[in-house]
DSSP file (Angstrom, degrees, kcal/mol; ACC not computed):
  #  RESIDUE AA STRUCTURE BP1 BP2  ACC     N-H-->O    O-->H-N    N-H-->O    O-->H-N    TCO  KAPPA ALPHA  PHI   PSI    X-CA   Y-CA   Z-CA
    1    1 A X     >        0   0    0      0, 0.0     4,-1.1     0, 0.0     3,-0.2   0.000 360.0 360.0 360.0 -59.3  -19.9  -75.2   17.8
    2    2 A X  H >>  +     0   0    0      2,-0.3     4,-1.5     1,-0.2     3,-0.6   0.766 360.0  53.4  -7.8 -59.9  -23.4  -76.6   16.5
    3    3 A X  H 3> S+     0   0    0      1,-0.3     4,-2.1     2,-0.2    -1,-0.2   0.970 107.6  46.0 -60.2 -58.6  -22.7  -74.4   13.4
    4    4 A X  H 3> S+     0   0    0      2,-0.3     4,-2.0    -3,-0.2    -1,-0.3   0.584 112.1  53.0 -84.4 -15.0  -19.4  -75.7   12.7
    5    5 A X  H XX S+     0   0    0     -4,-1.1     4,-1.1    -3,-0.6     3,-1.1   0.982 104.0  56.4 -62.8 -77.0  -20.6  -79.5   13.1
    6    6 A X  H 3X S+     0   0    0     -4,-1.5     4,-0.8     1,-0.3     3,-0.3   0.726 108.7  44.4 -49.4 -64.7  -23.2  -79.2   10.9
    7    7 A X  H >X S+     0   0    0     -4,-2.1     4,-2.7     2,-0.2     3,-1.1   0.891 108.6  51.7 -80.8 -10.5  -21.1  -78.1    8.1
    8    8 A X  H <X S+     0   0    0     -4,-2.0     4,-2.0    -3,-1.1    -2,-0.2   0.981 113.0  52.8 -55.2 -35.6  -18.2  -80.6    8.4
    9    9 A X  H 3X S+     0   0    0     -4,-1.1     4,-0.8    -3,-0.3    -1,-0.3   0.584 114.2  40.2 -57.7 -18.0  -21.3  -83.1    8.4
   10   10 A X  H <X S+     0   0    0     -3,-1.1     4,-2.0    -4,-0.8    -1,-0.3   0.809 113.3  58.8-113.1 -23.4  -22.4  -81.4    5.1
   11   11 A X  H  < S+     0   0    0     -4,-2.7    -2,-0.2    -5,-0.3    -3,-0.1   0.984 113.1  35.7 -40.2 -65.3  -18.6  -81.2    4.0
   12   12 A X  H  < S+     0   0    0     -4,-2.0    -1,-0.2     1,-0.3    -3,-0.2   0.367 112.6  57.5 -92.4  -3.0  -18.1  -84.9    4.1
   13   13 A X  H  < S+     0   0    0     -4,-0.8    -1,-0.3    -3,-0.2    -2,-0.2   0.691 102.1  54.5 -53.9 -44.2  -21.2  -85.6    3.0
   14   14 A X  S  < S+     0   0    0     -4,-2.0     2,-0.4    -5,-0.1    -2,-0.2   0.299  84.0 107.3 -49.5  -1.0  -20.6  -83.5   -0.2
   15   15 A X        -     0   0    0     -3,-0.1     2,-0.3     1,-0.1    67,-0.1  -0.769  63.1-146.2-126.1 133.3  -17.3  -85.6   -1.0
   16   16 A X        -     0   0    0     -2,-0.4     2,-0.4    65,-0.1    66,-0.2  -0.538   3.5-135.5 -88.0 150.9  -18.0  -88.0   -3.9
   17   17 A X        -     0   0    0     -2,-0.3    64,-0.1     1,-0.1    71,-0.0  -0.923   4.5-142.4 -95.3 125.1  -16.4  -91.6   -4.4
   18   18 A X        +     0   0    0     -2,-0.4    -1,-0.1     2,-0.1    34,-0.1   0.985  66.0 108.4 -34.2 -62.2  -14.9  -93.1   -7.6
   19   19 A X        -     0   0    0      1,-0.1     2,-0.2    -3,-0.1    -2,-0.1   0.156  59.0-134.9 -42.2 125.4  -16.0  -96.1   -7.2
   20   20 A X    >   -     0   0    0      1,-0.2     3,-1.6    32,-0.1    28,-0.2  -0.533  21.5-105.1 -74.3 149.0  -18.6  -97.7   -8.9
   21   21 A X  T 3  S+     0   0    0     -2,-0.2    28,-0.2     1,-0.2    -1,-0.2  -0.045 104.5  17.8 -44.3 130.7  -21.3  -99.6   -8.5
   22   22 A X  T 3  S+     0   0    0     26,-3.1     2,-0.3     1,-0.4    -1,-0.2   0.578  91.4 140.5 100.2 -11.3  -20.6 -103.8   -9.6
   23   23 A X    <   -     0   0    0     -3,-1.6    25,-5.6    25,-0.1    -1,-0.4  -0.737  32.3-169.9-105.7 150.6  -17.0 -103.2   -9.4
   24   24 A X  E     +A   47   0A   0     -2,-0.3   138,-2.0    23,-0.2     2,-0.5  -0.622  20.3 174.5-117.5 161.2  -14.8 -105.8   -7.9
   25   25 A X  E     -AB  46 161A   0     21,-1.9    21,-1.5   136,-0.3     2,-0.3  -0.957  15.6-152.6-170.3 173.7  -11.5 -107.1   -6.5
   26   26 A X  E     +AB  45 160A   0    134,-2.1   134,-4.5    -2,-0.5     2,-0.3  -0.906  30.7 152.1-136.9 154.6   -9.6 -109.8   -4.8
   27   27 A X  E     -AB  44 159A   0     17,-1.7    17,-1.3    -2,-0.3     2,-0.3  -0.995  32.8-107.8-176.9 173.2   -6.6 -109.3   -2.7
   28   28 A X  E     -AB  43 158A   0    130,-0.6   130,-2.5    -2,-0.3     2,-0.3  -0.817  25.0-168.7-117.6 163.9   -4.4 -110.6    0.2
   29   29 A X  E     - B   0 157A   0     13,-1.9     2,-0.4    -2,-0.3   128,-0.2  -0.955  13.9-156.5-148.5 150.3   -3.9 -109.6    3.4
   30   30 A X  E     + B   0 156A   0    126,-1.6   126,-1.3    -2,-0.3    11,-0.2  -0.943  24.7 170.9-120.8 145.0   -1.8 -110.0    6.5
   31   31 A X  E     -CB  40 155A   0      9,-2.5     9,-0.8    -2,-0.4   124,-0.3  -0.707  31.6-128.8-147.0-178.9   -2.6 -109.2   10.2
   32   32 A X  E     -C   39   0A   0    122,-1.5   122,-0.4     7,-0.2     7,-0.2  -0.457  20.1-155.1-140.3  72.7   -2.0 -109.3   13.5
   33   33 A X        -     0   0    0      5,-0.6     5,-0.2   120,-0.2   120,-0.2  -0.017  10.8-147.3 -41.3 137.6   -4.5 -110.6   16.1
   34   34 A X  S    S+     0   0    0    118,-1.9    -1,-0.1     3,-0.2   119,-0.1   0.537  92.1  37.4-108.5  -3.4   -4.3 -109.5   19.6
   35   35 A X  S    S+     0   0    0    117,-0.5    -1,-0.1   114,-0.1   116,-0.1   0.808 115.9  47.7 -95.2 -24.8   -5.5 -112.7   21.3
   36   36 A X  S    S-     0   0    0      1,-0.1    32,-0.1     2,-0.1    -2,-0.1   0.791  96.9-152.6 -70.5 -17.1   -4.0 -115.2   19.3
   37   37 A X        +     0   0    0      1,-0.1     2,-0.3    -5,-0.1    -3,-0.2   0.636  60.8  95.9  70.6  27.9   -1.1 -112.9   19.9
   38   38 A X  S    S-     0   0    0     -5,-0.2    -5,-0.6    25,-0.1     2,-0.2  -0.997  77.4 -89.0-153.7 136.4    0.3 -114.3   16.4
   39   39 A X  E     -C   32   0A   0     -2,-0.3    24,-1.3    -7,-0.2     2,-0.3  -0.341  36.4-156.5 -22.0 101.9    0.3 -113.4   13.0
   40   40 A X  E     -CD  31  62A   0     -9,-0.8    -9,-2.5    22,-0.2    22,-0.2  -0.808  11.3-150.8-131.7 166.3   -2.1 -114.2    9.9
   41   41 A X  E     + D   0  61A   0     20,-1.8    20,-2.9    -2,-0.3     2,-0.3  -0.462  27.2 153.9 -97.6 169.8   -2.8 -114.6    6.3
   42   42 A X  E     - D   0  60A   0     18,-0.2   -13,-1.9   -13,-0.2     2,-0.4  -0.929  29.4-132.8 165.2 138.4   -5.5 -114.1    4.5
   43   43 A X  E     -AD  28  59A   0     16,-2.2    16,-0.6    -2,-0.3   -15,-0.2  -0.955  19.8-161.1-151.0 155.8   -7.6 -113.2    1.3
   44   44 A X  E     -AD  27  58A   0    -17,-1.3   -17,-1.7    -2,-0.4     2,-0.3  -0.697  18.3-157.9-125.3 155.9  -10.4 -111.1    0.4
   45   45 A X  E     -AD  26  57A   0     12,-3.0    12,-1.9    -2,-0.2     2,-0.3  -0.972  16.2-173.8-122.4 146.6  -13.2 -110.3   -2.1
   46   46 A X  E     +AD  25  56A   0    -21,-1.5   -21,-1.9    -2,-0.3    10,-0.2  -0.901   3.9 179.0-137.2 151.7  -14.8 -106.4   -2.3
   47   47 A X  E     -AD  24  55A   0      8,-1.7     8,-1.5    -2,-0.3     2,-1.0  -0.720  27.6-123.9-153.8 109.1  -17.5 -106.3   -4.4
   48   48 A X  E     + D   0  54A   0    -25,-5.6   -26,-3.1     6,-0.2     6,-0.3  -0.212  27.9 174.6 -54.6  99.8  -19.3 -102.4   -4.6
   49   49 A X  S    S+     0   0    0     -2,-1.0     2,-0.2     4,-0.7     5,-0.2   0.931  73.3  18.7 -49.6 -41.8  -23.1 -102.5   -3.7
   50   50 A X  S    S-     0   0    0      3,-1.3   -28,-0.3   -29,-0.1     0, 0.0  -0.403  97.2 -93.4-156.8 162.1  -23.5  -98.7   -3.9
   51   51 A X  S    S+     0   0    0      1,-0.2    -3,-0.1    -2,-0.2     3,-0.0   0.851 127.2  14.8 -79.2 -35.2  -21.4  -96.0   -5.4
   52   52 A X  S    S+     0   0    0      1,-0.1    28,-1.8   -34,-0.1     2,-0.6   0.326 112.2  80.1-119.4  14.6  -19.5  -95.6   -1.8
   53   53 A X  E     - E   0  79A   0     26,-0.2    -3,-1.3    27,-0.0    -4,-0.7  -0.964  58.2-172.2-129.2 122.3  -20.5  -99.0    0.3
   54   54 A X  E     -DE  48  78A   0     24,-2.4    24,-4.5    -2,-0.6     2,-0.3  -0.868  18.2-144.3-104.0 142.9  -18.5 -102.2   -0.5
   55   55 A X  E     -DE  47  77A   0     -8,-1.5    -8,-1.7    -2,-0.4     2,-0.5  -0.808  24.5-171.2-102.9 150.3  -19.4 -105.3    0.8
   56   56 A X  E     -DE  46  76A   0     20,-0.9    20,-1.0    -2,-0.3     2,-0.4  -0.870  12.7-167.5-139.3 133.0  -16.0 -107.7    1.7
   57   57 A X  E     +DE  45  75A   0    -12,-1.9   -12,-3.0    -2,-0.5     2,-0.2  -0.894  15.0 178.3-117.8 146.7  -15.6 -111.2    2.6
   58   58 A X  E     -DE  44  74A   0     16,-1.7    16,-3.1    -2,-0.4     2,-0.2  -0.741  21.0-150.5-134.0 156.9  -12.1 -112.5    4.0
   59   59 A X  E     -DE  43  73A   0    -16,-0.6   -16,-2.2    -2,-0.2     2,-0.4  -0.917  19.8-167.1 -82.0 110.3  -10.7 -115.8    5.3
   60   60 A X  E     -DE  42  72A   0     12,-1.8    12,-1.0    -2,-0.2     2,-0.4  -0.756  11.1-162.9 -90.4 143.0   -8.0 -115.5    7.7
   61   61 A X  E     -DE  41  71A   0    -20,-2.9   -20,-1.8    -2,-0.4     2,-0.4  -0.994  13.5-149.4-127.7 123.3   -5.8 -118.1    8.8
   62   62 A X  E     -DE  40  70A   0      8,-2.5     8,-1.7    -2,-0.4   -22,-0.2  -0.957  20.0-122.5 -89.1 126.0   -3.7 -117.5   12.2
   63   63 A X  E     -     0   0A   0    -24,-1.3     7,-0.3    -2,-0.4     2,-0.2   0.080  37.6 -87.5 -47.0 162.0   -0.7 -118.9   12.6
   64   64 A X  E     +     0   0A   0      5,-0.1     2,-0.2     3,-0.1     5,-0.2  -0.494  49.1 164.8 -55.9 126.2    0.0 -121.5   15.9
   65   65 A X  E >   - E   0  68A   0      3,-2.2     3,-0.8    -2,-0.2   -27,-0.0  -0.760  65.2 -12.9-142.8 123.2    1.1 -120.3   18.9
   66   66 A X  T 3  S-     0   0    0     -2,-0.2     3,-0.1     1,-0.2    -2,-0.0   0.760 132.3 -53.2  33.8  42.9    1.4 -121.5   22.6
   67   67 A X  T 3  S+     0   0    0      1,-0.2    36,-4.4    35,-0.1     2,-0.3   0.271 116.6 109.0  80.2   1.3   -1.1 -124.5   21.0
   68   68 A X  E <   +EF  65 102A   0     -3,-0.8    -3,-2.2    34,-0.2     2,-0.4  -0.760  38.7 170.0-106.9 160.9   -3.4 -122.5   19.7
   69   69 A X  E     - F   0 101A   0     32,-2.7    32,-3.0    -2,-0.3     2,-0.3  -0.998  14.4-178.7-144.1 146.7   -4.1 -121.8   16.0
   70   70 A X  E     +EF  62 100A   0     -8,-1.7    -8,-2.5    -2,-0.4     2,-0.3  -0.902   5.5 179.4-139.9 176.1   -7.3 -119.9   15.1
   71   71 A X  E     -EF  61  99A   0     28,-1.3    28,-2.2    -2,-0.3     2,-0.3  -0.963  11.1-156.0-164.6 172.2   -8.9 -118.7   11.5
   72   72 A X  E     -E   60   0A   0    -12,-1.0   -12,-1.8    -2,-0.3     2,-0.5  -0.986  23.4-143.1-162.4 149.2  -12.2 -116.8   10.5
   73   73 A X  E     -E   59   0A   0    -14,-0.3    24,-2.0    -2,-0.3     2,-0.6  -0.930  29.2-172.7 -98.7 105.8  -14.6 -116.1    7.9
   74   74 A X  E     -EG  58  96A   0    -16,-3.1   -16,-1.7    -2,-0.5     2,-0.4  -0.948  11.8-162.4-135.7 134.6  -15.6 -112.4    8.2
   75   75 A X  E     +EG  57  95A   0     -2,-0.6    20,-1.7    20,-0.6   -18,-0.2  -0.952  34.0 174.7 -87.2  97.3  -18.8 -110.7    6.0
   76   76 A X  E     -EG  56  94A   0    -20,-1.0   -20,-0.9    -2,-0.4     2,-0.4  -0.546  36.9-149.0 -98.8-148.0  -18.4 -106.7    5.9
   77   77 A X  E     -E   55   0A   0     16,-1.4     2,-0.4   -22,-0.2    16,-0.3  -0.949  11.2-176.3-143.7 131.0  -19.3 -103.4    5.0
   78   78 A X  E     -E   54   0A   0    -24,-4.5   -24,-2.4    -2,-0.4     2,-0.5  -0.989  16.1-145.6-140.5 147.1  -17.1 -100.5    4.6
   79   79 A X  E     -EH  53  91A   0     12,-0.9     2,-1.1    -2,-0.4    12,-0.7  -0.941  23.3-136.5 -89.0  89.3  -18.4  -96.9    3.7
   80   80 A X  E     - H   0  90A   0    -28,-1.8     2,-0.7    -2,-0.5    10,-0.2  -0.564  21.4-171.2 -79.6  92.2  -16.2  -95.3    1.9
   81   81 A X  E     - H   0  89A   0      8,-2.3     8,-1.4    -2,-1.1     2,-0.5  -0.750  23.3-134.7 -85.3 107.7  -15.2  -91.4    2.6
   82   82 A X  E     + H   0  88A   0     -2,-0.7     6,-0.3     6,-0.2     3,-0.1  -0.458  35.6 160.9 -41.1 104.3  -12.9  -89.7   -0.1
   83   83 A X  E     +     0   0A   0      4,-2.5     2,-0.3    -2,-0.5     5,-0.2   0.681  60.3   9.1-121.1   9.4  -10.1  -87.7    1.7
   84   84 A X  E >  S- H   0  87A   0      3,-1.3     3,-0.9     1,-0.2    -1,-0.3  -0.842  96.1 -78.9-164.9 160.3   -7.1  -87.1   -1.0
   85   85 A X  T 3  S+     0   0    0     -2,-0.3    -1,-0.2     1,-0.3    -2,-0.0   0.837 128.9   7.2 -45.7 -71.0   -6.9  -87.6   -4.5
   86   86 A X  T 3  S+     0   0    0     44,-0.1    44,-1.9    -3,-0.1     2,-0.4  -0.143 113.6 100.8-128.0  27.0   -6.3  -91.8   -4.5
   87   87 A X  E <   +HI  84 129A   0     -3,-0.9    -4,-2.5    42,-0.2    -3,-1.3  -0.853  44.3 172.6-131.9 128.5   -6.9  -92.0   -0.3
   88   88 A X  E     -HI  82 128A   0     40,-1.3    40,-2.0    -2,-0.4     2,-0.3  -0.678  15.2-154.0-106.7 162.1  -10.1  -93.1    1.1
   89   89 A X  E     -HI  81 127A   0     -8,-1.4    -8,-2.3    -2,-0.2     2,-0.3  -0.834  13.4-168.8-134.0 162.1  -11.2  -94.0    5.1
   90   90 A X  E     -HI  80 126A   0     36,-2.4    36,-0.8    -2,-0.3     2,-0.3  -0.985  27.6-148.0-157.5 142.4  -13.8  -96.2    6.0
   91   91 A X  E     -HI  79 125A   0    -12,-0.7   -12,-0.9    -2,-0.3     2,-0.3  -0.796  37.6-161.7-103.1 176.2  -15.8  -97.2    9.4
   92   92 A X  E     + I   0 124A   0     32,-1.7    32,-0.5    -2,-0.3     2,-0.2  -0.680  15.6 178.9-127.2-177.2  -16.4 -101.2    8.6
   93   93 A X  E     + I   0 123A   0     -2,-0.3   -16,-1.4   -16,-0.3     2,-0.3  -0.747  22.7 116.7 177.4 142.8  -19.2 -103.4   10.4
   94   94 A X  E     -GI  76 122A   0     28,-1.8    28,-2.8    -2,-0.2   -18,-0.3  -0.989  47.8 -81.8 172.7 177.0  -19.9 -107.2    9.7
   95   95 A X  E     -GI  75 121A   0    -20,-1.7   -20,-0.6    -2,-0.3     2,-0.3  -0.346  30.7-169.8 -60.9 145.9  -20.0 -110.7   10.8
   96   96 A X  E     -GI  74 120A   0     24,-1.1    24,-4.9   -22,-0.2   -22,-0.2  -0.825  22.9-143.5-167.1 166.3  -17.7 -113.7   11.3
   97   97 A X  E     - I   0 119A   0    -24,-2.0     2,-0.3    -2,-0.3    22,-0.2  -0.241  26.5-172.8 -86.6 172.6  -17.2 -117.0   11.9
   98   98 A X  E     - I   0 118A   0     20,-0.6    20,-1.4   -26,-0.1     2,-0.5  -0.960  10.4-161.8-158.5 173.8  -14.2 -118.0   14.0
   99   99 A X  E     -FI  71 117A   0    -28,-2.2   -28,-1.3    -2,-0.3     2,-0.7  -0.976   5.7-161.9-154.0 125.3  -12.7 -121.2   14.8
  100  100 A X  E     -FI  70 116A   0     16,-3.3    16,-1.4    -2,-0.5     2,-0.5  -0.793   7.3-166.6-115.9 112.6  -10.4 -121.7   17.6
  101  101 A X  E     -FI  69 115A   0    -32,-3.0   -32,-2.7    -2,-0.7     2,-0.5  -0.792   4.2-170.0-115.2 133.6   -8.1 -124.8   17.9
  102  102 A X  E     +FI  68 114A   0     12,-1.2    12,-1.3    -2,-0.5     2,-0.4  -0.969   6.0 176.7-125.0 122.7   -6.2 -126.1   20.7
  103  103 A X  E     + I   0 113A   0    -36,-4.4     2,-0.3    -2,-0.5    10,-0.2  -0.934   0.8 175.6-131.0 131.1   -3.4 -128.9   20.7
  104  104 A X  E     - I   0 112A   0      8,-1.1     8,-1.0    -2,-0.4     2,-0.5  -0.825  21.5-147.9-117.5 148.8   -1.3 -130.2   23.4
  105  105 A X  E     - I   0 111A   0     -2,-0.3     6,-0.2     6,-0.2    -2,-0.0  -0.987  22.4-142.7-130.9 118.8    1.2 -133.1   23.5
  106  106 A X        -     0   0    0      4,-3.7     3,-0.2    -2,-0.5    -1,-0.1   0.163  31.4-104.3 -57.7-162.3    1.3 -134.8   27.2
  107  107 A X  S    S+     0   0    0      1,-0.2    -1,-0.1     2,-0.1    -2,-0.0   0.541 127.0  61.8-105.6 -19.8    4.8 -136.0   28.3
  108  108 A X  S    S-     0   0    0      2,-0.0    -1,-0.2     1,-0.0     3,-0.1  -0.035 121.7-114.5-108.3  72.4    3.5 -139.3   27.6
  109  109 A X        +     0   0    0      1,-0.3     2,-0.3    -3,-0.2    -2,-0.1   0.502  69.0 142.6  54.5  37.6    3.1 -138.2   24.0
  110  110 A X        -     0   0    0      2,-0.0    -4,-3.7     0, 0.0     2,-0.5  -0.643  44.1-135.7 -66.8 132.7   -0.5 -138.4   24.1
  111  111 A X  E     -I  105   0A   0     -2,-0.3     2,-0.6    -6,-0.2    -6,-0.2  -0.787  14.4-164.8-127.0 121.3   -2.3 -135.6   22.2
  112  112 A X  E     -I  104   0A   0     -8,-1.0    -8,-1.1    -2,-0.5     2,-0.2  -0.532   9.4-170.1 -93.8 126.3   -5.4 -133.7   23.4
  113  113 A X  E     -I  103   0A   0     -2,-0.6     2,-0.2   -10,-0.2   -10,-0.2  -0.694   3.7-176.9-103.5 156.0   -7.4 -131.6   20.9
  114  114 A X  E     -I  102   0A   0    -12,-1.3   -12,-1.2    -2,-0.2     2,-0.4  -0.981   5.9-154.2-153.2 160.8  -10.0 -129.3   21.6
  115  115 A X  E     +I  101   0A   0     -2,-0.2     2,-0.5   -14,-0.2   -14,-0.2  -0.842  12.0 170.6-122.9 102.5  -12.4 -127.1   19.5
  116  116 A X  E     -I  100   0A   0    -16,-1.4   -16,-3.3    -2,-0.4     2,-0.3  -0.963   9.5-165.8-145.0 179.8  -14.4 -124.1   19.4
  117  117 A X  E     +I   99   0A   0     -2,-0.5     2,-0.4   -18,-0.2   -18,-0.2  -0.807  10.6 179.8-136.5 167.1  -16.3 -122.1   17.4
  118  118 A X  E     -I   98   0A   0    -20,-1.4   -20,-0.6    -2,-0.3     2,-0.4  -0.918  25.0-132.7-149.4 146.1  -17.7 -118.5   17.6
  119  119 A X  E     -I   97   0A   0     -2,-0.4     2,-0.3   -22,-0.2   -22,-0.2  -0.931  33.0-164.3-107.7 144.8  -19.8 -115.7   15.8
  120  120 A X  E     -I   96   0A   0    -24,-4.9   -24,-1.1    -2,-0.4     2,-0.3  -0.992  16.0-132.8-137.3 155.6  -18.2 -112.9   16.1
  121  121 A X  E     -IJ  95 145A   0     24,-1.2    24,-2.4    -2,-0.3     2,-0.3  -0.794  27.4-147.2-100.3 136.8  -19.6 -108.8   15.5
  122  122 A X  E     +IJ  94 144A   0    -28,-2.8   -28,-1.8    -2,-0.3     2,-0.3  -0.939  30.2 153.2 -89.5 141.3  -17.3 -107.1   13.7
  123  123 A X  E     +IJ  93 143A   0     20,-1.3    20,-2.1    -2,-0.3     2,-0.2  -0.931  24.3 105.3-158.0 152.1  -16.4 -102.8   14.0
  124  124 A X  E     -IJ  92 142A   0    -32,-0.5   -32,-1.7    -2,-0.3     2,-0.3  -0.889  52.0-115.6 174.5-167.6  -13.2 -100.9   13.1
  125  125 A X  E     -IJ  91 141A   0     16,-1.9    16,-1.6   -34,-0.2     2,-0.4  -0.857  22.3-167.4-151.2-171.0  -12.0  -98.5   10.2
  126  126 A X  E     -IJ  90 140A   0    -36,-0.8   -36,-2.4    14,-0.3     2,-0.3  -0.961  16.4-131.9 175.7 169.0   -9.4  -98.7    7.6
  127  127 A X  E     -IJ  89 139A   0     12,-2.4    12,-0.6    -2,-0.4     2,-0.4  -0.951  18.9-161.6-140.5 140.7   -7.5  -96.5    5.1
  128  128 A X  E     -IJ  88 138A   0    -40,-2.0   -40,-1.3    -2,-0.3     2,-0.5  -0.995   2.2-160.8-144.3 125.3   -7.0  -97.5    1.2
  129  129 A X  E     -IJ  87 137A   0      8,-2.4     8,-2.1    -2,-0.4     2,-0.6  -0.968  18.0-128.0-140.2 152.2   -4.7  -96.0   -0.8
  130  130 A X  E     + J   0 136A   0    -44,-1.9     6,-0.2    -2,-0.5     3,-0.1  -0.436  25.2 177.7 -79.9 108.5   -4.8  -96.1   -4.7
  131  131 A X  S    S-     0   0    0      4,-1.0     2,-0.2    -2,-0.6     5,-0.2   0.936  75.9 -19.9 -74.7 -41.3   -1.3  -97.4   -6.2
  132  132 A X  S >  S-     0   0    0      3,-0.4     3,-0.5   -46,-0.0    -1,-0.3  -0.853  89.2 -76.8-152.7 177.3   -2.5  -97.3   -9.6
  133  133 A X  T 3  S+     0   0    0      1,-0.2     3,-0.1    -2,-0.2    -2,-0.1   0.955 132.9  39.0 -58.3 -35.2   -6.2  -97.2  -11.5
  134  134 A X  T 3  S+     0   0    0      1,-0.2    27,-9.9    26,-0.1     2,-0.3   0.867 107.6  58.0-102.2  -4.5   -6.1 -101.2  -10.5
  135  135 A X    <   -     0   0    0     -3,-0.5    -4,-1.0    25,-0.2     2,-0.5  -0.882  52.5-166.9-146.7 130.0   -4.6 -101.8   -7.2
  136  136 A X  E     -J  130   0A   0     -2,-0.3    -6,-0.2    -6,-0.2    23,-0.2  -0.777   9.0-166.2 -77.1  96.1   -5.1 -100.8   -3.7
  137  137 A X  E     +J  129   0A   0     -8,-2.1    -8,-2.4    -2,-0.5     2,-0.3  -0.580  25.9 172.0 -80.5 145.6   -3.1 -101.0   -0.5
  138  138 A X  E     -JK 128 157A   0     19,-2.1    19,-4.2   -10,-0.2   -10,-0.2  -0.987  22.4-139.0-153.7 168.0   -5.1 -100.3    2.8
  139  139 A X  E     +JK 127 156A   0    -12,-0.6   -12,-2.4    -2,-0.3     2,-0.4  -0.855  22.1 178.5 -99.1 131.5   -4.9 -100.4    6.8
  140  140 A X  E     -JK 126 155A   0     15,-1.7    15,-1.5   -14,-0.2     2,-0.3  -0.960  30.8-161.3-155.5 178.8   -7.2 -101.4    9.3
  141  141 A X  E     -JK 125 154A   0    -16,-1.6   -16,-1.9    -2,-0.4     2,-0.3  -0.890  24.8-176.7-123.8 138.3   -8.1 -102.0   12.9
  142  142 A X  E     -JK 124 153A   0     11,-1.0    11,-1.7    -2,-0.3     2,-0.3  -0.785  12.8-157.6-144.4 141.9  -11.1 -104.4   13.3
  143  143 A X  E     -JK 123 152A   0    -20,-2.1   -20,-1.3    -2,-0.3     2,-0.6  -0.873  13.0-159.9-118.9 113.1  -12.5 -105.2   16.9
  144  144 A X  E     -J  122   0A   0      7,-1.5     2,-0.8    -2,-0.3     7,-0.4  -0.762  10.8-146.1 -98.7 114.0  -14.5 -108.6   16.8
  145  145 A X  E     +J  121   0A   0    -24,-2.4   -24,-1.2    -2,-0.6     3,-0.1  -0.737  31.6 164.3 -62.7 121.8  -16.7 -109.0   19.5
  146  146 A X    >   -     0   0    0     -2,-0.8     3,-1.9   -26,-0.2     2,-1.0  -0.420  50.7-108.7-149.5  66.8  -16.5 -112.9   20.2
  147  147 A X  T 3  S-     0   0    0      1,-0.3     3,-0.2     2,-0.1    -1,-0.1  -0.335  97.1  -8.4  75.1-118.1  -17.9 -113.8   23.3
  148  148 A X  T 3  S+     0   0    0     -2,-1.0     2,-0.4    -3,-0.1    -1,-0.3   0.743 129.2  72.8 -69.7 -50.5  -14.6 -114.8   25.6
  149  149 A X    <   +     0   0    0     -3,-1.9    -2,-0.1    -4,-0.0  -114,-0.1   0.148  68.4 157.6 -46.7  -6.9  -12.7 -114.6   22.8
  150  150 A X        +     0   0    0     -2,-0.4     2,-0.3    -3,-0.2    -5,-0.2  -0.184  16.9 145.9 -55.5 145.8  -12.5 -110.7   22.2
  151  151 A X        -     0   0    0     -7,-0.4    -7,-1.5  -117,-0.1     2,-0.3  -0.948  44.0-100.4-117.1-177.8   -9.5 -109.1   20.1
  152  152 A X  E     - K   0 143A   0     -2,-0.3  -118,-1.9    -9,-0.2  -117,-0.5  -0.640  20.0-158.9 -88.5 162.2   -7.9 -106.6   17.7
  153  153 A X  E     - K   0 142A   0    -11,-1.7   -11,-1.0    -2,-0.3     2,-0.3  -0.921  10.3-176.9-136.3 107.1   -7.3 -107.5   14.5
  154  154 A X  E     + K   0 141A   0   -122,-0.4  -122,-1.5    -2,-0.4     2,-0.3  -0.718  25.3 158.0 -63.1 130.7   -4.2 -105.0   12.7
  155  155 A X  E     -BK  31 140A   0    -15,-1.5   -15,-1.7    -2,-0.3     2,-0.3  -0.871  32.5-157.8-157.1 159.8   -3.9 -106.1    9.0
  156  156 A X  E     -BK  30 139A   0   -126,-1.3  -126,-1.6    -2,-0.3   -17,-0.3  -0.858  19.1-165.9-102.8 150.3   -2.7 -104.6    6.0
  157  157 A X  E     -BK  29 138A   0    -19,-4.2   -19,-2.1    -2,-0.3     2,-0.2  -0.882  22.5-146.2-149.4 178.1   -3.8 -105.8    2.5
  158  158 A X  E     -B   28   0A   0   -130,-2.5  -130,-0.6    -2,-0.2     2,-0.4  -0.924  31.0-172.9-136.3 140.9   -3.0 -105.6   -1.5
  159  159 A X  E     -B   27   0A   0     -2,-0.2     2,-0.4  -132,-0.2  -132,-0.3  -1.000  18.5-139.6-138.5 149.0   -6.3 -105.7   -3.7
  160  160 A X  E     -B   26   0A   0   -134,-4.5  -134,-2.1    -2,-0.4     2,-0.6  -0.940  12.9-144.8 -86.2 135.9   -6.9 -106.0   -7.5
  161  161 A X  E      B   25   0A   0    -27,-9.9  -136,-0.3    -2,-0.4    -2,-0.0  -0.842 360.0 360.0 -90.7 121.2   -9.5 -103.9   -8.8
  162  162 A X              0   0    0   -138,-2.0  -137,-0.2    -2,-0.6    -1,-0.1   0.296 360.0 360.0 -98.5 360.0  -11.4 -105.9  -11.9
């Protein structure tokens, strides 16, 4: 069993990346949060450090729902595994901000705001697959540690490469 770890670990080490270093892209994305329980938008920048680690930072906006409306700012890092000709996997890790907004309208049509805001750890994986030499569709599952606040994060995205 030992044997046979040690070479898939030297298999999937062996497996080379296109990418190159200094290459870049911008792209959208749409998700699904599982506290905010609601749908969001969203756009991203990748930028390759390393021949297989990209760095990406996103904004997300989730839509309002039962008075809350939330968005985030998230810095990661995704490690990039070759596993088919134009499909890659990735574990991610990173940062964010988050911002959580609550509004309620009394009956006598008074309205109460509230605010908060969060750091959150990101970790998850994702899947990219190459539509043509300049753009990229991908999957991932994100878990943000945030305090009270934890969810999943689902999203699918579109990237350009430049």
């Amino acid at each position: 069993m030992k044997k046979l770890l040690v070479l898939v670990c030297a298999a999937v080490m062996s497996i080379s990346a296109s990418a190159q270093k200094g290459e870049k892209a911008i792209g959208v994305n749409l998700s699904y949060g599982s506290k905010i329980k609601n749908a969001g938008i969203g756009v991203k920048g990748q930028y390759f450090l390393a021949d297989r680690l990209r760095g990406e930072a996103s904004v997300d906006y989730f839509f309002k729902k039962d008075y809350t409306s939330m968005w985030d700012i998230n810095a990661n890092l995704h490690y990039l595994f070759d596993i088919a000709p134009k499909t890659k996997v990735y574990p991610l890790v990173g940062l964010g901000y988050t911002n959580w907004n609550v509004e309620l309208e009394l009956l006598n049509h008074e309205t109460i705001k509230a605010t908060k805001e969060k750091l959150a750890v990101n970790v998850g994986a994702g899947i990219q697959y190459e539509l043509t030499n300049k753009v990229n569709v991908d999957a991932e599952v994100k878990y943000q540690i945030i305090d009270n606040y934890n969810q999943v994060v689902v999203g699918v995205g579109l990237a350009y490469k430049f």
